[in-house]
The first five atom37 places (N, CA, C, CB, O) and aatype in JSON, in Angstrom:
{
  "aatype": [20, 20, 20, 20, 20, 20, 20, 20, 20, 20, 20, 20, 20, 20, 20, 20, 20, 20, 20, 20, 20, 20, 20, 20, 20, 20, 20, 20, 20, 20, 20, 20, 20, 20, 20, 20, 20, 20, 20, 20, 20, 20, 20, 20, 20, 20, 20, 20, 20, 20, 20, 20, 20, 20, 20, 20, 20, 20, 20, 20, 20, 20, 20, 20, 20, 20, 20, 20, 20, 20, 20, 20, 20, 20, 20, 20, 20, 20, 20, 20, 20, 20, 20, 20],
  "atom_mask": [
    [1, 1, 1, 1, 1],
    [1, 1, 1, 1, 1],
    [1, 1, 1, 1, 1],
    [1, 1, 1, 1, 1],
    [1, 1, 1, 1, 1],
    [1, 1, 1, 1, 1],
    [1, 1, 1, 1, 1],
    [1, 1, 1, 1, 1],
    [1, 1, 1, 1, 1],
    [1, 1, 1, 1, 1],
    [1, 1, 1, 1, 1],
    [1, 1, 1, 1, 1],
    [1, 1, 1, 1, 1],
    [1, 1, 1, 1, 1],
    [1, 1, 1, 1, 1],
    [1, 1, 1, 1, 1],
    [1, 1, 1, 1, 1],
    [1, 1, 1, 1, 1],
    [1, 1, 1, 1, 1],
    [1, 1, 1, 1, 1],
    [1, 1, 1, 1, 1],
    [1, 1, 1, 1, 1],
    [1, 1, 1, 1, 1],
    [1, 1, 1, 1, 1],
    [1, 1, 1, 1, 1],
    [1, 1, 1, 1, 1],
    [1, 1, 1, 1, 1],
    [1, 1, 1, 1, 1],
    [1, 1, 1, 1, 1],
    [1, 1, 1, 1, 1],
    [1, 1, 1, 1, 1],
    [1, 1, 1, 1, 1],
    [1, 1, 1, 1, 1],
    [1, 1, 1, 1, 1],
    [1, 1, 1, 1, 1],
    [1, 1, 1, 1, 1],
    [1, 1, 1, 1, 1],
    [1, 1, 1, 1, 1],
    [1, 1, 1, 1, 1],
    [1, 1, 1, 1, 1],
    [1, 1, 1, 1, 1],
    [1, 1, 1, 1, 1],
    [1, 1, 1, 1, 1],
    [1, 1, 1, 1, 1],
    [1, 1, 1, 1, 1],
    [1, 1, 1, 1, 1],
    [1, 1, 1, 1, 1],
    [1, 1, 1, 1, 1],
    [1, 1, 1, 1, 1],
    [1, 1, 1, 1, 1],
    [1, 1, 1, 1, 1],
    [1, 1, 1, 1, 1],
    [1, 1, 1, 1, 1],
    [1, 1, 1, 1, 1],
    [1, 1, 1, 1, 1],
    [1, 1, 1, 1, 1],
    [1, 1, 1, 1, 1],
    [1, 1, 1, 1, 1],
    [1, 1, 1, 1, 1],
    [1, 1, 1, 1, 1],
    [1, 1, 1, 1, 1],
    [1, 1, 1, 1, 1],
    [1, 1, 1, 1, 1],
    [1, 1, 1, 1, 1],
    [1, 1, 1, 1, 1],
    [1, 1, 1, 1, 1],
    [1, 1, 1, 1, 1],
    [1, 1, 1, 1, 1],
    [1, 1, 1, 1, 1],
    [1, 1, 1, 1, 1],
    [1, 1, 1, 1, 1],
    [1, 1, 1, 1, 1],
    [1, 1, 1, 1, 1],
    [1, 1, 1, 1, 1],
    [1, 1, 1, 1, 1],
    [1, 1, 1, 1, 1],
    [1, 1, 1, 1, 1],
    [1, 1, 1, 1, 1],
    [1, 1, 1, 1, 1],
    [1, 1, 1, 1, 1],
    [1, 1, 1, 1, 1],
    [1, 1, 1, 1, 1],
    [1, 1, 1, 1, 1],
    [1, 1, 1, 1, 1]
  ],
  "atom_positions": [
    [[119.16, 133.61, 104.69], [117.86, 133.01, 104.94], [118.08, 131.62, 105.56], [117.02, 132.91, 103.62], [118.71, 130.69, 105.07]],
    [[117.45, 131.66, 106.73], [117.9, 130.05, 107.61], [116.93, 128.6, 106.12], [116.54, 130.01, 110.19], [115.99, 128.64, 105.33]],
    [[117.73, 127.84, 106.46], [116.99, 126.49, 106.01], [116.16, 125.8, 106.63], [117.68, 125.6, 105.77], [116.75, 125.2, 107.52]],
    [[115.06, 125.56, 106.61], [113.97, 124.58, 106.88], [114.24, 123.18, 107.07], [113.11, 124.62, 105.89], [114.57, 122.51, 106.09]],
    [[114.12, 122.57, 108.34], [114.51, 121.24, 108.2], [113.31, 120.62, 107.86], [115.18, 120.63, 109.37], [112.2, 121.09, 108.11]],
    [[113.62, 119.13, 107.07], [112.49, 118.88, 106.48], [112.41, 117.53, 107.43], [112.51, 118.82, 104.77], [113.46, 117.08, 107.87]],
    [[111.25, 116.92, 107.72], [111.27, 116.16, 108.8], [109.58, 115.23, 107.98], [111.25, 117.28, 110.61], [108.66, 115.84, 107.45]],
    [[109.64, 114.23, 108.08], [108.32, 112.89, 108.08], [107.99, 112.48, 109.01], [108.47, 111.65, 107.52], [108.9, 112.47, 109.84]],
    [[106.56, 111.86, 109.57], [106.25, 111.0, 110.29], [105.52, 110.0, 109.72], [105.75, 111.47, 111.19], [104.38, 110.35, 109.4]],
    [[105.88, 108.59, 109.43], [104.63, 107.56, 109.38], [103.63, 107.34, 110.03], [104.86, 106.58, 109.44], [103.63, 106.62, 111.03]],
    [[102.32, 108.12, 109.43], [101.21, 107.62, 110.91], [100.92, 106.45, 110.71], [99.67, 108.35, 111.18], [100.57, 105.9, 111.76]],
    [[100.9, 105.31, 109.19], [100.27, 104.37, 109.15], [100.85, 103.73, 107.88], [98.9, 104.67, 109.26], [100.64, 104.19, 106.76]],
    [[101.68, 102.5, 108.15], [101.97, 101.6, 107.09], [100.56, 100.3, 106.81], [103.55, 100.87, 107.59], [100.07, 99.34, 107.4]],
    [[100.33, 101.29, 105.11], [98.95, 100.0, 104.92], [100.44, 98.94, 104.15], [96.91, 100.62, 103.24], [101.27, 98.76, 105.04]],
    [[100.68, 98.56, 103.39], [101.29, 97.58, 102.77], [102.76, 98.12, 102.19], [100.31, 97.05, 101.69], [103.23, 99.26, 102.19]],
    [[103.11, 97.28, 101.86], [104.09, 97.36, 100.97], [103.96, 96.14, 99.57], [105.41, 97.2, 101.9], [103.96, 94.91, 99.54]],
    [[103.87, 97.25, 98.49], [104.08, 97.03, 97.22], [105.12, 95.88, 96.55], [104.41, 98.22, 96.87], [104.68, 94.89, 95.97]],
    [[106.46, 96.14, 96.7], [107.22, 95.31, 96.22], [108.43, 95.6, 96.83], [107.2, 95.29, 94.91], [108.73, 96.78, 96.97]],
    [[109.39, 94.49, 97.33], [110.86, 94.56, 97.7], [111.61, 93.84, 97.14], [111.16, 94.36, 98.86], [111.3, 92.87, 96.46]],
    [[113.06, 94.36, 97.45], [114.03, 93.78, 96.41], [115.09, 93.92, 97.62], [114.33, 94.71, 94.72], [114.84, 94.89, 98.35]],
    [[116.13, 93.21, 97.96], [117.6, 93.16, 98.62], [118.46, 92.97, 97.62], [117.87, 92.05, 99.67], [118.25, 92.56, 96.48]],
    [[119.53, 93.35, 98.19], [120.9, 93.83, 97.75], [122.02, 92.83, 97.92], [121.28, 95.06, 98.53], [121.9, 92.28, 99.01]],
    [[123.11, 92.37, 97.22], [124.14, 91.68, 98.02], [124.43, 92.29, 99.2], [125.32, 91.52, 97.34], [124.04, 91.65, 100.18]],
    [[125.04, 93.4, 99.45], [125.26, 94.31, 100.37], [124.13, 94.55, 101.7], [125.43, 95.46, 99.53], [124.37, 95.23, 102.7]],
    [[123.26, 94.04, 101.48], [122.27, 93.72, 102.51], [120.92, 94.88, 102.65], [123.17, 93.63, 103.95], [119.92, 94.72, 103.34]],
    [[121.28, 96.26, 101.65], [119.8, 96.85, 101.5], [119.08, 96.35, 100.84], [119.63, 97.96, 101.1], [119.27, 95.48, 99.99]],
    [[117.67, 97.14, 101.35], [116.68, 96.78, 100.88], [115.96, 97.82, 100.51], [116.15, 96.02, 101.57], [115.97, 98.88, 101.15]],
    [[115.05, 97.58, 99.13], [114.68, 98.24, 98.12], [113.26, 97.92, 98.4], [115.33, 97.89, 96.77], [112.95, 96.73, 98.4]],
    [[111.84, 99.33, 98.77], [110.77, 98.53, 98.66], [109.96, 99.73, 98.5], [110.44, 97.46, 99.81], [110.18, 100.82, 99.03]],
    [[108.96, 99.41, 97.68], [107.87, 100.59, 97.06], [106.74, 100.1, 98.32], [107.16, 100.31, 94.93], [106.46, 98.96, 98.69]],
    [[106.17, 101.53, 98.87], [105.67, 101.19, 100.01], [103.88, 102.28, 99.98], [107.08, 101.6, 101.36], [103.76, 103.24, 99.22]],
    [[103.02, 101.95, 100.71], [101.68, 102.81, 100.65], [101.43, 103.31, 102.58], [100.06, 101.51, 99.83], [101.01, 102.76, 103.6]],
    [[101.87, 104.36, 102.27], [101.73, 105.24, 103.79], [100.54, 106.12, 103.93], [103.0, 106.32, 104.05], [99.66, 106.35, 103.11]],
    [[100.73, 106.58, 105.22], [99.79, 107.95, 105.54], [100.94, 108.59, 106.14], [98.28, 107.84, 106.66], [101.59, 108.16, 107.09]],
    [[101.13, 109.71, 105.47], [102.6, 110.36, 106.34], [102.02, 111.94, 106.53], [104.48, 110.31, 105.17], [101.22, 112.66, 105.94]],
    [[102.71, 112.02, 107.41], [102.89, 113.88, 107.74], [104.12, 114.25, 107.44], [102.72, 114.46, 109.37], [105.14, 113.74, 107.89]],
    [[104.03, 115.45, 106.43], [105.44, 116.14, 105.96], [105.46, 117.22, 106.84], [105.58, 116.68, 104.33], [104.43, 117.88, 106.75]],
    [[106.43, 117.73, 107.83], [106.47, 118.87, 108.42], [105.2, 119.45, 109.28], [106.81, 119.67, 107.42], [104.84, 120.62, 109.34]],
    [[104.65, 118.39, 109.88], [103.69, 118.78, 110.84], [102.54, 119.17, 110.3], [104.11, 119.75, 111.64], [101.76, 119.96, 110.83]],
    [[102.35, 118.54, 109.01], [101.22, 119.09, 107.77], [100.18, 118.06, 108.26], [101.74, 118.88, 105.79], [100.46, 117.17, 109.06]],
    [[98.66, 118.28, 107.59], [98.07, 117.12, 107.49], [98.48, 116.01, 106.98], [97.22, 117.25, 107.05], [99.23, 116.11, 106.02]],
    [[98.06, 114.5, 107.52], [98.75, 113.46, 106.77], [97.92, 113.3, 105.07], [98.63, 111.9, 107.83], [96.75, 113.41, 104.71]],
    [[98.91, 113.08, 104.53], [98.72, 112.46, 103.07], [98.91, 110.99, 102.69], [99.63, 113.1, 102.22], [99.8, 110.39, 103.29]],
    [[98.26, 110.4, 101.86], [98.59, 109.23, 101.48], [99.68, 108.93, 100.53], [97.6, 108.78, 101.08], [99.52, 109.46, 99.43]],
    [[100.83, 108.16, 100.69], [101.99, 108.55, 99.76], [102.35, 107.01, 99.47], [103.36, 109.61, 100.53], [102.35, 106.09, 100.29]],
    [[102.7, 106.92, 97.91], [103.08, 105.75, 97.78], [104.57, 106.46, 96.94], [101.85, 104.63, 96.99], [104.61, 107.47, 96.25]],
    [[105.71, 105.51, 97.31], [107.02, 105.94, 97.41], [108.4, 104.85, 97.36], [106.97, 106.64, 98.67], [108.04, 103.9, 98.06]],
    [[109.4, 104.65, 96.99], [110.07, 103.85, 96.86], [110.74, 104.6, 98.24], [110.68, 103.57, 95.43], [110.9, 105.82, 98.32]],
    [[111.14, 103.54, 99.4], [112.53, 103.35, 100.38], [113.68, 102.26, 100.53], [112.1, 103.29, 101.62], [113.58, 101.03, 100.56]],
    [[114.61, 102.94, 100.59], [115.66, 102.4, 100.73], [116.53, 101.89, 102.09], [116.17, 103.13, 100.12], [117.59, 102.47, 102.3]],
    [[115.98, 100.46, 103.33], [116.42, 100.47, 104.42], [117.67, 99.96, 103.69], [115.68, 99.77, 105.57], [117.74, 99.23, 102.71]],
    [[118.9, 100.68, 104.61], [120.02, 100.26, 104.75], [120.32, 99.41, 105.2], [120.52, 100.74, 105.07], [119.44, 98.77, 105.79]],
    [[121.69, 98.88, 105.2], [122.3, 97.73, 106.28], [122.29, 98.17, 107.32], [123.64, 97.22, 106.18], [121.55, 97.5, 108.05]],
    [[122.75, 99.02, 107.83], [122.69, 100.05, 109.23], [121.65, 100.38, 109.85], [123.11, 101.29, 109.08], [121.58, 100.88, 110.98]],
    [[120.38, 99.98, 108.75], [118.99, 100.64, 109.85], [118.99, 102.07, 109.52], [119.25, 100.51, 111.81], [118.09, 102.57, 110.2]],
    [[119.53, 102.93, 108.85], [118.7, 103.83, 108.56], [118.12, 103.6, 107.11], [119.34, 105.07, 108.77], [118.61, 103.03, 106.14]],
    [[116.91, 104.24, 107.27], [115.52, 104.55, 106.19], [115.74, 105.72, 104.89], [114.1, 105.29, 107.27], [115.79, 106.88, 105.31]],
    [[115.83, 105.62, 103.83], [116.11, 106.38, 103.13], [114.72, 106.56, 102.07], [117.42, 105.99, 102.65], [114.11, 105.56, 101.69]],
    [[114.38, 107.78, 101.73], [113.33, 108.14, 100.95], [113.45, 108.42, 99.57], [112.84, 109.08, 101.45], [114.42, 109.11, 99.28]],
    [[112.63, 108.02, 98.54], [112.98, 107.93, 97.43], [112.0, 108.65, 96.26], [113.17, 106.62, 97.35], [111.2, 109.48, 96.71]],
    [[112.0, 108.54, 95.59], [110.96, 109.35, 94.79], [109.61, 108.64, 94.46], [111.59, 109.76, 93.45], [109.61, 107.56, 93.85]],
    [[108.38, 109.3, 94.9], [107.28, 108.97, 94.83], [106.17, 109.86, 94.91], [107.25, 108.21, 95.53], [106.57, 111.02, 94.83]],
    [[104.57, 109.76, 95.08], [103.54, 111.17, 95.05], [103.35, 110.68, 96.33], [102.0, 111.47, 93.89], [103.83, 109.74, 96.97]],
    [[102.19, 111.93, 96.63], [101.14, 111.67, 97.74], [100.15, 112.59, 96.66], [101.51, 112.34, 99.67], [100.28, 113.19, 95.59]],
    [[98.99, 112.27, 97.76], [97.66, 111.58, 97.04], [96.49, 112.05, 98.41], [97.89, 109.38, 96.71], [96.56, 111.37, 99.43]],
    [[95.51, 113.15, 98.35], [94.98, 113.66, 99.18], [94.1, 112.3, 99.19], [94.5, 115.1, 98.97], [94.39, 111.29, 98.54]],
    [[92.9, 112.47, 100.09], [91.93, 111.19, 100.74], [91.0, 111.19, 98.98], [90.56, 111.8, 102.77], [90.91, 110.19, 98.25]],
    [[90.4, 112.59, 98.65], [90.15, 112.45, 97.57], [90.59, 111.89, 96.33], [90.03, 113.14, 97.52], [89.76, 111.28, 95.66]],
    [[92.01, 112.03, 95.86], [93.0, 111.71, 94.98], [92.61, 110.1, 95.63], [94.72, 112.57, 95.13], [91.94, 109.38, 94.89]],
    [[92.87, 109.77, 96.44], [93.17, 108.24, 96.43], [91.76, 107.44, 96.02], [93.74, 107.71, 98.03], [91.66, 106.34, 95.49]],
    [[90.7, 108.36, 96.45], [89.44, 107.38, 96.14], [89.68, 107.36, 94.48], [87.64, 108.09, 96.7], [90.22, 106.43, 93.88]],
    [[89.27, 108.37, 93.99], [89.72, 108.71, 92.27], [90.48, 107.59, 91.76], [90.8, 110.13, 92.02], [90.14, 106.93, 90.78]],
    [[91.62, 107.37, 92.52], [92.24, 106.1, 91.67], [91.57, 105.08, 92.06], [93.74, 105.75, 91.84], [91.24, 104.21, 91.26]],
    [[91.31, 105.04, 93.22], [90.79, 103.69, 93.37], [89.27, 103.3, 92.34], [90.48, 103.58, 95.11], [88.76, 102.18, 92.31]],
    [[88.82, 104.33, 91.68], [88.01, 103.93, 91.33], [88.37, 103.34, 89.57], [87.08, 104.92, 91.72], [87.98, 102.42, 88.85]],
    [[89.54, 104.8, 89.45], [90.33, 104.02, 88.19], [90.74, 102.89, 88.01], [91.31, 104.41, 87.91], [90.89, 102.3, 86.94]],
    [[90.96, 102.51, 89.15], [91.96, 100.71, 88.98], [90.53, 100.08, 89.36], [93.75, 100.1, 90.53], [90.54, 98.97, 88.83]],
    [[89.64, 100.22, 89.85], [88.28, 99.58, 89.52], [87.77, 99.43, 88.23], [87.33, 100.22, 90.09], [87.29, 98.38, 87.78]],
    [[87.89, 100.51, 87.63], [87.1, 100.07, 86.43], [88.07, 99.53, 85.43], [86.25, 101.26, 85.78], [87.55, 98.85, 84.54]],
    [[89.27, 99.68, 85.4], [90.43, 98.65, 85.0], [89.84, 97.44, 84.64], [91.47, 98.34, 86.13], [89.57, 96.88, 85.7]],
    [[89.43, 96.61, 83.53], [89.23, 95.13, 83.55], [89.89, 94.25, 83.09], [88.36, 94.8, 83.15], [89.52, 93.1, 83.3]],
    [[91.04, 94.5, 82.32], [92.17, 93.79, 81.73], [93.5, 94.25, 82.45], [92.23, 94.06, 80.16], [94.25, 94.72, 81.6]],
    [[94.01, 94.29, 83.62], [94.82, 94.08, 84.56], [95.75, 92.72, 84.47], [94.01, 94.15, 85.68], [95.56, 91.74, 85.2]],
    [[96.54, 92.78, 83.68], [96.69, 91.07, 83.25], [98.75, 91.49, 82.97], [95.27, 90.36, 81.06], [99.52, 90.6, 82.62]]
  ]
}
């Protein structure tokens, strides 16, 4: 059975969450996308990456989150009032 290559596109970096560097010169950063997995509709994905020293991008463990899913939270962290 052939293997599926698995392939991303970023359509849209809203922010990034939090980063961290390395002695070694990577960088560590939890990030909020709109990505396409495999030519799929885009999803909203929030996700830890790992840029290298070298410039390549490494992907890390995180969800995605349909347009629905994201309002939902957003309304959760709205009604959130002790965020502290």
């Amino acid at each position: 059975m052939p293997k599926t290559e698995f392939h991303y596109d970023i359509e849209q970096h809203f922010d990034t969450l939090s980063e961290n560097e390395t002695a070694n010169g990577n960088v560590y950063t939890k990030e909020v996308n709109l990505i396409s997995y495999n030519d799929a509709d885009p999803v909203y994905d929030i996700r830890n990456w790992t840029h290298l020293s070298n410039g390549d991008l490494r992907m890390g463990k995180g969800i995605t989150l349909s347009l629905a899913e994201l309002k939902k939270l957003k309304e959760v962290l709205d009604d959130l009032e002790d965020l502290k």
